[in-house]
C-alpha positions as CSV (number, residue, x, y, z in Angstrom):
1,X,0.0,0.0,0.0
2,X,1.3,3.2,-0.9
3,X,1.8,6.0,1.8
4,X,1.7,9.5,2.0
5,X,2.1,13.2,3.7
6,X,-0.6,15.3,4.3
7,X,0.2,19.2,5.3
8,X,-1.8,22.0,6.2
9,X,-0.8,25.2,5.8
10,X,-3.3,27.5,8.0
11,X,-2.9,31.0,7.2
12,X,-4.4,34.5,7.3
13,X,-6.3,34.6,4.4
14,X,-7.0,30.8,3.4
15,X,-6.5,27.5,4.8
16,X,-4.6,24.7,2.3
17,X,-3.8,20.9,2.5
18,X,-1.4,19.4,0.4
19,X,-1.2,15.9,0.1
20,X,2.6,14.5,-1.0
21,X,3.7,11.0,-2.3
22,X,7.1,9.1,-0.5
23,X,8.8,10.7,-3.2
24,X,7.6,14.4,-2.5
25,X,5.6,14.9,-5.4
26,X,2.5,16.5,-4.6
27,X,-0.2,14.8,-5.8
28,X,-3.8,16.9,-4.6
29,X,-4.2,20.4,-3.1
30,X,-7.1,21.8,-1.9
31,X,-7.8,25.6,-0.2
32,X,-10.0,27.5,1.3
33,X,-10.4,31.3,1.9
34,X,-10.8,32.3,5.0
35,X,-12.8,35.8,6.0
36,X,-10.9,38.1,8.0
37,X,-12.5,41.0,10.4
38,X,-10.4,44.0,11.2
39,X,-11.5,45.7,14.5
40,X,-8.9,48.4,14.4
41,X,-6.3,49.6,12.4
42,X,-3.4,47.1,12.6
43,X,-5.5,44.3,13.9
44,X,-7.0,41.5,12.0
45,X,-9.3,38.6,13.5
46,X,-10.6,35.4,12.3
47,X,-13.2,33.1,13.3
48,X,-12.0,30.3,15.1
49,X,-14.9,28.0,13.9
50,X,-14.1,29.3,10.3
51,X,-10.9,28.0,10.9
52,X,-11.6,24.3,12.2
53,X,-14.2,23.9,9.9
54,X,-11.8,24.9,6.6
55,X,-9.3,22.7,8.0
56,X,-11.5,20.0,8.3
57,X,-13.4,20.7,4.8
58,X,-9.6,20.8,3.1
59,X,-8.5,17.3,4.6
60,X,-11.3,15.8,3.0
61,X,-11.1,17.6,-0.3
62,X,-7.3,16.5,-0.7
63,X,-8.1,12.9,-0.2
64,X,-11.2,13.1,-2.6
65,X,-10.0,14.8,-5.4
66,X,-6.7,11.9,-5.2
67,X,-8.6,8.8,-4.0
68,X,-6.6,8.0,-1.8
69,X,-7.6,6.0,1.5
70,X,-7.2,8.1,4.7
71,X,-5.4,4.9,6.2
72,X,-2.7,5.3,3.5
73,X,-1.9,9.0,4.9
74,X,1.6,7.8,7.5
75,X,1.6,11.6,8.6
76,X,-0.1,15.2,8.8
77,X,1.6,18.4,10.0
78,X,0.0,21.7,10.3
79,X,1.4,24.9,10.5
80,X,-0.1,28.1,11.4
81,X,1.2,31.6,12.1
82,X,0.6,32.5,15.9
83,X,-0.9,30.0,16.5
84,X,-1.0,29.8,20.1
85,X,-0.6,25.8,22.2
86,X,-1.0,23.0,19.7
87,X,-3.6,21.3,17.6
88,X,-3.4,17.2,17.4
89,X,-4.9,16.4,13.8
């Protein structure tokens, strides 16, 4: 059974998973935009159910769009910027 990489790249305006092959060829994407609300000049805000819910919504597109099995996917990172504590995906 072949295995792959999933990563998630959670950012300010969109939220993207990326789904790589042993050989680091990327082989689905899938992103989302994300709305942003800015309260006052220099701040900017986002939903955190917005955010959980495009992350979740972009895991599944990736593995739909390539067919692949989520039992074939060996590990998933995430990275997001400020992200405060730690998400376990």
């Amino acid at each position: 059974m072949d295995q792959y990489i999933m990563a998630i790249d959670q950012g300010t305006t969109s939220t993207r998973a990326i789904l790589f092959d042993s050989e680091s060829n990327i082989i689905s994407v899938a992103q989302k935009e994300l709305e942003n609300f800015y309260p006052h000049p220099g701040w900017v805000e986002q939903n955190a159910n917005d955010i959980w819910a495009s992350t979740v919504g972009v895991m599944f597109e990736v593995l739909a769009k390539s067919g692949i099995r989520e039992q074939q996917i060996v590990q998933k990172a995430a990275s997001k910027c400020g992200l405060c504590g730690g998400v376990r995906i």
